[in-house]
C-alpha positions in Angstrom: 0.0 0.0 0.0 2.4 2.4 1.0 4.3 2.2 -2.5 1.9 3.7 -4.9 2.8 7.3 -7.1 1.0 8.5 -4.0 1.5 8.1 -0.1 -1.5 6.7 1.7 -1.8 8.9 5.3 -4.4 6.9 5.8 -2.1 3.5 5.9 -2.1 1.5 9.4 1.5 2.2 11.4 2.5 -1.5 10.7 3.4 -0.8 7.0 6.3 1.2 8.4 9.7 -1.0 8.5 10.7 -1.6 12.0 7.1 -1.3 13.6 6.4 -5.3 14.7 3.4 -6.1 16.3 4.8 -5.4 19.7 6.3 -1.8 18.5 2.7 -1.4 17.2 0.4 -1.9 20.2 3.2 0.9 22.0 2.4 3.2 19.2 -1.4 2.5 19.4 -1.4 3.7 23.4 0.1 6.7 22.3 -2.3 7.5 19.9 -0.6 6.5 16.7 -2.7 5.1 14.2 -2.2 5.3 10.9 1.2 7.1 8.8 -0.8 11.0 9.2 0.0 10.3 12.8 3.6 9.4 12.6 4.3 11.8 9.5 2.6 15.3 11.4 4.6 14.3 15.0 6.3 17.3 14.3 10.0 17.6 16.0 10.0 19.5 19.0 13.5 21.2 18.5 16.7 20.8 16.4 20.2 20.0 16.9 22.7 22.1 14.6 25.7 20.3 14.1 26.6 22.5 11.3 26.8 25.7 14.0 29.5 23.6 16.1 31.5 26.0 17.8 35.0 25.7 19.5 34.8 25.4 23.2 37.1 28.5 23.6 34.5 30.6 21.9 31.6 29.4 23.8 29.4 32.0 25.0 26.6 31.1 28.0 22.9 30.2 26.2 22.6 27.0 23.8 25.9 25.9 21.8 26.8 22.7 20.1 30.9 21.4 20.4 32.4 18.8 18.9 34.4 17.6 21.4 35.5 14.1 23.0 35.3 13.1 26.4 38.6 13.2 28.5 37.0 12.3 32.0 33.5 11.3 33.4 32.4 9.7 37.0 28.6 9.3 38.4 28.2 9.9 42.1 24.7 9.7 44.1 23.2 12.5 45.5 20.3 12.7 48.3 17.1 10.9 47.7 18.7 8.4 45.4 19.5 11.0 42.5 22.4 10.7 40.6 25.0 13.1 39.3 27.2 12.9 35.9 30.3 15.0 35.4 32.5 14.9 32.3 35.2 17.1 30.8 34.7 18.1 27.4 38.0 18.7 25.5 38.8 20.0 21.7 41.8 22.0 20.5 40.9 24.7 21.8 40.1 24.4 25.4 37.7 22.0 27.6 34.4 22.4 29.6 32.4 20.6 32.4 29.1 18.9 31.4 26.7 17.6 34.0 24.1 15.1 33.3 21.4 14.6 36.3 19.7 11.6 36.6 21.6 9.8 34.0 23.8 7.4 34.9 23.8 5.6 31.4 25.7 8.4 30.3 29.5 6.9 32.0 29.3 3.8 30.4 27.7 5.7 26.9 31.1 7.1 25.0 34.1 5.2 23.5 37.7 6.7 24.4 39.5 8.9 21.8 35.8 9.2 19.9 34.3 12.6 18.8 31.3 13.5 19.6 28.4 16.4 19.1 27.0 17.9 22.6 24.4 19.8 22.0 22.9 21.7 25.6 22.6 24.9 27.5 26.0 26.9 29.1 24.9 28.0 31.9 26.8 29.9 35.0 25.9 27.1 37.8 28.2 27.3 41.4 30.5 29.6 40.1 31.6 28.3 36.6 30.3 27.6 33.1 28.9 24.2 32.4 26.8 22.4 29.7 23.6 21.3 31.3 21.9 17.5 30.1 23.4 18.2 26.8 22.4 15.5 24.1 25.5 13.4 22.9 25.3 12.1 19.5 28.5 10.6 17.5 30.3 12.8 14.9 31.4 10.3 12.6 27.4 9.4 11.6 27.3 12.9 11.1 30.4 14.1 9.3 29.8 12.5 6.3 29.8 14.9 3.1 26.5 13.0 2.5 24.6 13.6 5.9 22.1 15.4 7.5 24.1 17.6 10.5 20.6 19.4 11.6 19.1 16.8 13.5 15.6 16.7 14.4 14.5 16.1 18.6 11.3 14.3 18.6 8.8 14.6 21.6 8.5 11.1 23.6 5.1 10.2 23.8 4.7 6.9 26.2 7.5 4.4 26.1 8.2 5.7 22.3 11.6 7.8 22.4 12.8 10.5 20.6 15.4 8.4 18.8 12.5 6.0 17.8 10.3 8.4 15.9 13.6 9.5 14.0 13.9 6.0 12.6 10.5 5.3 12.0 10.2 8.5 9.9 13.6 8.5 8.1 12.5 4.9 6.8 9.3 6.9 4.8 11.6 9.3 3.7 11.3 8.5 0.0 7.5 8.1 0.5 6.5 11.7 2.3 8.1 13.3 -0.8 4.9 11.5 -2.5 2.5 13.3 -0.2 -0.3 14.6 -2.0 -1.3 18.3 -1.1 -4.1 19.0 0.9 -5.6 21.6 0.0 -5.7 22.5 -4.2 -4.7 25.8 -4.4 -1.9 25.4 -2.1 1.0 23.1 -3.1 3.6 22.8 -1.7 3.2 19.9 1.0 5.2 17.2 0.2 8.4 19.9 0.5 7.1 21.3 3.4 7.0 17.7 5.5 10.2 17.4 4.1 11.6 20.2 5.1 10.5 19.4 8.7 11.6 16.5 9.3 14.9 16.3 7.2 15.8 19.8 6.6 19.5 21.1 5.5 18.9 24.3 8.0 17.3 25.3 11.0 15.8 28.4 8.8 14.5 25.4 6.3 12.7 23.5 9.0 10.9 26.5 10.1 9.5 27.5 6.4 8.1 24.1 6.8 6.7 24.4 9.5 4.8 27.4 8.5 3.6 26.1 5.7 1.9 23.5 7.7 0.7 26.0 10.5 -1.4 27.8 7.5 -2.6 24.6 6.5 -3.7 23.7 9.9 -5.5 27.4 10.3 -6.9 26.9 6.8 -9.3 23.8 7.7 -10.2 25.5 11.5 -10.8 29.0 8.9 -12.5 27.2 5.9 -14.8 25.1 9.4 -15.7 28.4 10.4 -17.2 29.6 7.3 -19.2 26.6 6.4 -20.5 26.9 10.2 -21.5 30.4 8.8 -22.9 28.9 5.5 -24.9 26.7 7.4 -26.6 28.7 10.1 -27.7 30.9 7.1 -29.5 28.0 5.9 -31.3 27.6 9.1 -34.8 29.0 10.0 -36.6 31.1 12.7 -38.9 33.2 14.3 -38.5 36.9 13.3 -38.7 39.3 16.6 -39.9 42.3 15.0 -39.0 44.9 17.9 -42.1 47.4 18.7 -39.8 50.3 18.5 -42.1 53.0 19.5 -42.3 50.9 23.0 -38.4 50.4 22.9 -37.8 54.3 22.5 -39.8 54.8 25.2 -38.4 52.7 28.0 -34.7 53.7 26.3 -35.9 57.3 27.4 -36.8 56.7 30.8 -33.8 55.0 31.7 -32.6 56.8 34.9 -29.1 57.1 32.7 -28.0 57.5 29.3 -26.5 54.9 26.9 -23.1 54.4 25.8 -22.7 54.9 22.0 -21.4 51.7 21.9 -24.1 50.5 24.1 -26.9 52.0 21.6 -25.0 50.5 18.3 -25.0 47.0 20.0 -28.2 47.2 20.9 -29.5 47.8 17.1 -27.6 45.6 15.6 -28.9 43.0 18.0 -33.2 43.8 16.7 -31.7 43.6 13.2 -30.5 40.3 13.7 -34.0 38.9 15.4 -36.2 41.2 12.8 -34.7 38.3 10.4 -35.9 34.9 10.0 -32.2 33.4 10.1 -31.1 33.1 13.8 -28.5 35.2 14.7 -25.5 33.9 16.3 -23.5 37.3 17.9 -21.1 37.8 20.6 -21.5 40.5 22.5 -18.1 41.2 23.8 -16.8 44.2 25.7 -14.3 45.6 29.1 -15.2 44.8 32.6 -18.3 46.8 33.2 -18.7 48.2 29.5 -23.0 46.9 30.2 -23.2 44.2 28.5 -25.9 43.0 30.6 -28.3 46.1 29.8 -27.5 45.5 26.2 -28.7 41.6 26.5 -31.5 42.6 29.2 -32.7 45.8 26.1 -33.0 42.5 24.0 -35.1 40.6 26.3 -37.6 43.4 26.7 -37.3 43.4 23.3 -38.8 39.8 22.4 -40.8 40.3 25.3 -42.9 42.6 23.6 -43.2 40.7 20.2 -44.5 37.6 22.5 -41.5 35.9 23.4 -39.7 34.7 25.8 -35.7 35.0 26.6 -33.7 32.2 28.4 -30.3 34.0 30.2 -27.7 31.2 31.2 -25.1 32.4 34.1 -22.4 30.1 34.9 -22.9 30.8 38.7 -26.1 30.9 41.2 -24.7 34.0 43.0 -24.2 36.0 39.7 -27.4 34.6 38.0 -29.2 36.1 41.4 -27.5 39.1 40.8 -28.7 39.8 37.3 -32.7 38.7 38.2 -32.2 40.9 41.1 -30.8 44.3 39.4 -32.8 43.8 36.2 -35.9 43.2 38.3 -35.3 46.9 39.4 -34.9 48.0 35.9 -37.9 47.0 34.5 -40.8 47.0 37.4 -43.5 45.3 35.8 -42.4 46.1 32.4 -40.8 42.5 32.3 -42.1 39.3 34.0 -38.5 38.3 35.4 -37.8 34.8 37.5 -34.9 33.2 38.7 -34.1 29.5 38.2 -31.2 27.8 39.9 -30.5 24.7 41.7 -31.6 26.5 45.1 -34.8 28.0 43.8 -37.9 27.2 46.1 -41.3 26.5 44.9 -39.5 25.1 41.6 -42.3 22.8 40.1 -44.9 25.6 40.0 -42.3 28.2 38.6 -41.5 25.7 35.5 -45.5 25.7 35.4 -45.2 29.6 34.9 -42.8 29.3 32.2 -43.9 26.2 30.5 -47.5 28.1 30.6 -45.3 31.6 28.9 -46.2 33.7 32.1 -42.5 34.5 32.4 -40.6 37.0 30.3 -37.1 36.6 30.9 -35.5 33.8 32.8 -32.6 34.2 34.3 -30.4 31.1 35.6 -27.8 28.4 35.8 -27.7 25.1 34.7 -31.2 24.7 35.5 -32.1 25.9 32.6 -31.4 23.0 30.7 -32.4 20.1 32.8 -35.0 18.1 30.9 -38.2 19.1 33.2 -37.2 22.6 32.3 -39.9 24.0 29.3 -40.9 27.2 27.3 -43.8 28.1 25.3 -42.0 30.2 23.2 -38.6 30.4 23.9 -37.2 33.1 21.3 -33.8 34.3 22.6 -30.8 32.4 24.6 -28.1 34.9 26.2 -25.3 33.3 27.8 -23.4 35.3 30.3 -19.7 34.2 30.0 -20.0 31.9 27.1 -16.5 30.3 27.3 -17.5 29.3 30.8 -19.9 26.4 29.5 -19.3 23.6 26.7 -20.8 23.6 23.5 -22.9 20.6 24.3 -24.5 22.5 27.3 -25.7 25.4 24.8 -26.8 23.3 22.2 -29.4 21.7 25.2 -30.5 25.2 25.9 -30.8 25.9 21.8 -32.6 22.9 22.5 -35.3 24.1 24.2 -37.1 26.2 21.9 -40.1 24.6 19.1 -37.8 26.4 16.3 -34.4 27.6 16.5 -33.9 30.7 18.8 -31.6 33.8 18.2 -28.7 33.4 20.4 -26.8 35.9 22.0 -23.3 35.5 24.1 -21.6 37.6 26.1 -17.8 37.6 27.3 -16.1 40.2 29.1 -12.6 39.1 27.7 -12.2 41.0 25.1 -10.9 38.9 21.9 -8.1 39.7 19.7 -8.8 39.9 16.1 -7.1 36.6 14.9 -9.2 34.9 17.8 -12.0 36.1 16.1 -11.2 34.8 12.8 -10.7 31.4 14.0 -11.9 30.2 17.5 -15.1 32.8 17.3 -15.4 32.5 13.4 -19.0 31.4 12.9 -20.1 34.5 14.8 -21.1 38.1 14.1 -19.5 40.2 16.9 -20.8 43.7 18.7 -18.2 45.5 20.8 -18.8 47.4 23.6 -15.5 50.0 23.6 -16.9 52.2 25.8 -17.2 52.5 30.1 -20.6 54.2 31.4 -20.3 57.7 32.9 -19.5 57.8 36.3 -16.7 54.7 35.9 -13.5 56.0 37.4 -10.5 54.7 36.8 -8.4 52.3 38.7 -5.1 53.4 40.3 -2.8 50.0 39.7 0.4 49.9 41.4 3.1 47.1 41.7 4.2 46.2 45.1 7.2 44.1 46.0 6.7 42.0 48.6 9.4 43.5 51.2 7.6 46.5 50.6 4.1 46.2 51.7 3.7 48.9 54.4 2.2 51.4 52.8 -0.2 49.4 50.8 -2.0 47.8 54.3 -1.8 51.5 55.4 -3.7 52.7 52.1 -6.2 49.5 52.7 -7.0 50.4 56.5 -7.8 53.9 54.8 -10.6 52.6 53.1 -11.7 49.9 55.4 -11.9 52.9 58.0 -14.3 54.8 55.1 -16.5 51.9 55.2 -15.0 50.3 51.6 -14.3 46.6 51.0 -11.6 45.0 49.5 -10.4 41.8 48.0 -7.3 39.9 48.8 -6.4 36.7 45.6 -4.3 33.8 46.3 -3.4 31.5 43.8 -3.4 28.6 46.2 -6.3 26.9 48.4 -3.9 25.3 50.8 -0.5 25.9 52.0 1.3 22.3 52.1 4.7 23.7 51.4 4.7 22.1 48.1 5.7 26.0 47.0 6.4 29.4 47.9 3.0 30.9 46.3 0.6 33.0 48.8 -2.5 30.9 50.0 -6.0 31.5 51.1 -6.0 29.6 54.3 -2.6 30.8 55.3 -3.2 34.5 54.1 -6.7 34.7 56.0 -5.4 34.0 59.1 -2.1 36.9 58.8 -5.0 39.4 57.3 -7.5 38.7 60.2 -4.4 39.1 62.6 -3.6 42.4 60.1 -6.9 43.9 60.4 -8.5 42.1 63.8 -11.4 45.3 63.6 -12.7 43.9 60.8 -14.5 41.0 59.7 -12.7 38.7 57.4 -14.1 35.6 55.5 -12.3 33.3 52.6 -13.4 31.7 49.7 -12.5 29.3 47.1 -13.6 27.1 44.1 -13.5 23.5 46.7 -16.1 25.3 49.1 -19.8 23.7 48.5 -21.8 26.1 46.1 -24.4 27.0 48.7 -20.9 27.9 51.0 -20.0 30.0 48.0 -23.2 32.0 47.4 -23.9 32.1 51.2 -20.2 34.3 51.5 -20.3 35.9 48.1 -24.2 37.4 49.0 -22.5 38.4 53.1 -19.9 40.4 50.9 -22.1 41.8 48.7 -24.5 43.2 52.0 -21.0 44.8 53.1 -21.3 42.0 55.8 -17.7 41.2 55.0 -15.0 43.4 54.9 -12.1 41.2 53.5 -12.3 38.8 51.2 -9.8 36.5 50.6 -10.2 34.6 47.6 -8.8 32.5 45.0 -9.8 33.9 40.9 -13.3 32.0 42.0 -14.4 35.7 42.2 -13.3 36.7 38.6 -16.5 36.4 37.3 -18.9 37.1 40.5 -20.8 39.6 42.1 -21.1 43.1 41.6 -19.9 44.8 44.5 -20.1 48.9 44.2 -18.5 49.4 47.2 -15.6 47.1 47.4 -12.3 49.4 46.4 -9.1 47.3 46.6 -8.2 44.6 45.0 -5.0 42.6 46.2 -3.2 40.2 44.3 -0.6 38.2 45.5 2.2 36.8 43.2 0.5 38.6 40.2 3.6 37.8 38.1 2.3 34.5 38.0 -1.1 35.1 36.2 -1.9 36.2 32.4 -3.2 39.4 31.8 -6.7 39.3 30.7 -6.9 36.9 34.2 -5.5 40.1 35.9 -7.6 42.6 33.9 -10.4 40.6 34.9 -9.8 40.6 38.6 -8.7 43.9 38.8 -12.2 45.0 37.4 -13.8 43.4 40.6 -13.3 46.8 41.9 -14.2 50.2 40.8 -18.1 49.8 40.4 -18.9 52.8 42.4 -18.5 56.0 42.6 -15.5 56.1 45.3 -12.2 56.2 43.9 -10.6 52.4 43.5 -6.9 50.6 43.7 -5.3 46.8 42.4 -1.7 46.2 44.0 0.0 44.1 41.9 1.9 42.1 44.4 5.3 40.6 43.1 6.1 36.8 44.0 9.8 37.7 44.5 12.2 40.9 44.4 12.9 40.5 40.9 11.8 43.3 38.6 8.4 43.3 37.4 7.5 41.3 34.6 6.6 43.0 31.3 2.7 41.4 32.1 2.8 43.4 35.6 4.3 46.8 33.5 1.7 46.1 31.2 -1.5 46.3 33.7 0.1 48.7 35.4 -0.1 51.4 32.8 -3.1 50.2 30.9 -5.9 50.0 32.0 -7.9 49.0 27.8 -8.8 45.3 28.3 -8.5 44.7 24.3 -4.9 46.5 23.8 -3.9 43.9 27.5 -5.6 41.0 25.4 -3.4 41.2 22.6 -0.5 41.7 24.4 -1.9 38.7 26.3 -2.2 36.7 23.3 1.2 37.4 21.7 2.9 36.4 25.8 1.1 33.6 26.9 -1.1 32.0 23.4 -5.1 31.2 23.3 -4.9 28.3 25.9 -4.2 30.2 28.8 -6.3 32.9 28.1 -9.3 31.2 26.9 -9.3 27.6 27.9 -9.6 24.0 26.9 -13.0 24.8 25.2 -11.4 26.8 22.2 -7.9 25.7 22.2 -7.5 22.6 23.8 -10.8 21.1 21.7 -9.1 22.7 18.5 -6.2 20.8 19.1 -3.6 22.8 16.8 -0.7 20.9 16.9 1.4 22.9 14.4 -0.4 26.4 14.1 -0.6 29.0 16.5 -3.6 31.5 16.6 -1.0 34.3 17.8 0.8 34.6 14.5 -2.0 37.0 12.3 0.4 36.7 9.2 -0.2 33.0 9.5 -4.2 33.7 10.1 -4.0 36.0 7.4 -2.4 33.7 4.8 -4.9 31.3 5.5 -8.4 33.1 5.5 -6.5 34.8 2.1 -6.9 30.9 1.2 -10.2 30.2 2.2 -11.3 33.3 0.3 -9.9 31.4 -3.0 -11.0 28.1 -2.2 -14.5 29.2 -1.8 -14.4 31.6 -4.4 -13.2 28.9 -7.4 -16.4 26.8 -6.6 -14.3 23.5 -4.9 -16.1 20.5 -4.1 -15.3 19.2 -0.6 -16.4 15.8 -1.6 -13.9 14.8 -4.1 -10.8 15.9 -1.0 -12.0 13.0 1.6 -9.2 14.5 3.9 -9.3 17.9 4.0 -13.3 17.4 4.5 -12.1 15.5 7.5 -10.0 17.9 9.3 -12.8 20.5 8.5 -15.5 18.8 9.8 -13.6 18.1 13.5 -13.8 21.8 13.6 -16.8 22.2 12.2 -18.6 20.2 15.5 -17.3 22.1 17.6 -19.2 25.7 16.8 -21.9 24.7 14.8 -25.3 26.0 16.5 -27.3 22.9 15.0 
């Protein structure tokens, strides 16, 4: 099979010389299939032999030497760990190289033979050493013949780097027969080539792009048939009575944000339509997203229908029936559903029987005893906070496809948009209510803390609340980072006027709500907390926000905290506090002088990548292996792609693969 004009990907593993049945069943538990699987385990790094340098010219970061070994010994260390020394030696000079835990390493060279080291120089106890540097015999290499940039293969299981290199060199000849996957992009067959086998470091990484756009182009081309699709679906129009709507925009006791009112339209233009709309709403920390969304419910209320809003938490849920229920008086039937809600029978009566506007709530919501007449409109509050399964059940819900509306407050670069969030139409609230002051952000070390308790008691002494964020539940010594059971107790011995309470994510939710709702009456004074509290309560009158070992957090995570405070109309303040005495981190700069969540998400993006910032719902369920949604030349190239692909009339059907790898992104978005 595998020597036809054309390579099979789709070949089982066992065609590959040197892969027995044995070999196989290793290969098979680490989730290596078929030859796509073996051919895309992309090396993880590269050795350079050609960039050997003498060891008199070394300078500290990663070098390569050619050198032979004049002297090595292996002594144990504490805990049964063991310690490798050797000297190094060439013409020029000679160097120590240390190998921990690697005893294999005295009995691994021959005497008087040269070999390639390839590791880190690093200053360690005084001197320069190479750190676990990789050894590999010069004489295999030196060759006019041979390949001297050497491709480093990530284990998986009890498969080695050294493993994958032979499996793959033996399909050499055949990956140059790789047929291209997409048709208006050749180039494939060079690119894997490159990869794997290439004659430079700069070679393997043109490769490697060229596989990271074709990677982006099936998550770009999934996106746009998601978009094709929900244009094919059907609904409901809500034709806004706009005479009404003015109205009760005028009366607000406050004005809108331009941002707020263009939002807000395009929203009714999207449910005056019959096709559902699919928009994020997506906008800073206390932008008012949730008067945009709650303007849409009393929207559809009035054409007859009836809106569903999803909160990933009880005590925020609460807090949205709550201040909405204010808003509208008996403009808008509101109830609250959660898992705590009394009387619930006879209020899924109410709503089954359409007496109930707007519903706000958690996962109640979707249970299967939960039923609307005429459910027109989902919102979900904090959409990357539930799966896509759990939104399709509330989708569910409705006789006919409803309009859905979700809401984030992290704002999302434009290259996430294009691919993780690129079946959606987006509104962006770039604009903070009047009256929102800004917050004063300052980075504190931590051996210089004095003033900010004395700038806390200030406001605890004005009646103001604050927050105090740990990364860590416990304290079991395992590390140095700041805990909330060790923290509470210094704070309450801090401030022993005051009443001080903790929270954190292992708590049981009725615990949660129970503290979050005492802190929210100004019960509480301090609250120290774990990020559980990112997306929470709104809490006017809470002015400081603490958070301890902020190096170690992204930005949009910090951003998101910080805006915890500043809800009122008193003046508010976030100390940054450093884990260690080091300079700030660029992240902490960052904060500290910016205080626009979209510019801090792109900086985000380019630091830390999608995954941290967003989660495993986007990122870890695209699975991009090669790609990275970071690099907008690469996003670029790709939608440039798409464009063509689409535009010159392709049919899927006749490229089995690339319909493959669309349609694994394609599940994962699609509203049907």
């Amino acid at each position: 099979m595998l020597y036809n004009r054309i390579m099979d990907l789709a070949a089982p593993i066992e065609e590959v010389k040197g892969i027995g049945p044995k070999t196989a069943e290793l290969l098979h538990k680490a989730g290596f299939f078929m030859l796509r699987d073996l051919v895309y385990h992309l090396p993880r790094d590269y050795e350079n032999f050609q960039q050997a340098q003498n060891i008199a010219d070394l300078r500290p970061g990663k070098v390569t030497v050619k050198a032979k070994i004049e002297e090595i010994t292996t002594r144990r260390m504490r805990r049964g760990l063991s310690l490798t020394e050797a000297t190094l030696r060439d013409k020029t000079g000679a160097i120590k190289a240390i190998w921990f835990n690697q005893p294999y390493r005295a009995k691994q060279f021959k005497s008087g033979e040269d070999y390639y080291f390839s590791g880190m120089m690093q200053l360690s106890y005084g001197r320069y050493q190479l750190q676990n540097p990789s050894a590999t015999q010069a004489e295999d290499y030196d060759a006019p013949t041979s390949d001297k940039v050497q491709p480093i293969y990530p284990a998986r299981g009890s498969i080695k780097s050294p493993d994958f290199k032979k499996f793959i060199s033996s399909l050499r000849n055949m990956i140059a027969l790789t047929p291209d996957l997409i048709p208006t992009y050749p180039g494939r067959a060079d690119a894997l080539l490159d990869v794997h086998f290439p004659e430079s470091v700069e070679q393997a990484k043109k490769g490697r792009e060229y596989l990271a756009v074709e990677e982006l182009f099936s998550l770009l081309l999934a996106a746009r048939l998601n978009r094709e699709e929900n244009q094919k679906l059907r609904t409901a129009p809500i034709k806004a009575d706009l005479d009404v709507f003015k109205k009760f925009v005028a009366e607000l006791p406050f004005k809108l944000t331009n941002a707020q009112r263009r939002a807000t339209w395009e929203i009714l233009q999207d449910m005056n339509g019959d096709i559902p709309m699919n928009r994020l709403l997506q906008g800073d920390v206390g932008s008012g997203k949730t008067l945009v969304a709650a303007l849409s419910a009393f929207a559809a209320a009035n054409a007859g229908f009836q809106t569903a809003l999803m909160a990933p938490t009880e005590v925020l849920a609460t807090q949205h029936a709550e201040s909405l229920s204010k808003l509208f008086g008996d403009k808008l039937r509101i109830a609250l559903l959660t898992g705590s809600t009394k009387r619930k029978p006879e209020l899924k009566k109410h709503i089954k029987a359409g007496e109930v506007d707007l519903i706000i709530g958690t996962h109640a919501l979707i249970t299967d005893d939960t039923e609307f007449k005429n459910l027109g409109l989902a919102i979900i509050d904090e959409q990357h906070r539930f799966g896509v399964a759990q939104r399709q059940k509330l989708l569910a819900k409705a006789h006919t496809m409803p309009h859905l509306l979700s809401m984030t407050a992290t704002p999302i670069p434009r290259s996430l948009q294009l691919t993780i969030f690129g079946d959606l139409t987006v509104s962006i609230l770039d604009e903070l209510p009047a009256g929102r002051q800004p917050i004063t952000t300052k980075i504190v070390s931590p051996v210089s803390t004095k003033q900010m308790w004395e700038a806390i008691e200030k406001e605890l002494a004005e009646k103001h609340q604050a927050y105090y964020i740990c990364k860590k539940i416990d304290d079991k010594g395992e590390s140095e980072l700041k805990s909330v059971k060790a923290e509470v107790q210094k704070i309450a011995h801090q401030f022993p006027n005051y009443n001080v309470a903790y929270l954190h994510g292992k708590m049981k939710p009725a615990e949660k709500d129970e503290i979050m709702t005492l802190f929210a009456k100004g019960e509480i004074d301090i609250l120290v907390s774990t990020t559980v509290v990112e997306v929470g309560v709104n809490v006017p009158n809470a002015t400081v926000m603490v958070i301890a070992d902020a190096d170690r957090y992204g930005l949009s995570q910090l951003h998101q905290l910080r805006g915890r405070v500043g809800r009122g109309s008193a003046a508010s303040y976030c100390y940054l506090i450093n884990s260690n005495t080091d300079a700030p981190t660029r992240r902490l700069r960052e904060i500290e002088r910016s205080q626009d969540g979209f510019y801090l998400a792109e900086v985000d993006l380019k630091l830390r990548g999608p995954g941290e910032i967003y989660g495993s719902l986007q990122h870890g369920a695209m699975d991009l292996r090669i790609a990275s949604i970071t690099d907008t030349k690469l996003v670029h190239k790709a939608d440039q792609l798409v464009k063509e692909f689409v535009k010159k009339g392709y049919d899927m059907l006749e490229y089995k693969e690339l319909s493959a790898s669309v349609r694994k992104y394609q599940r994962l978005t699609t509203l049907n």
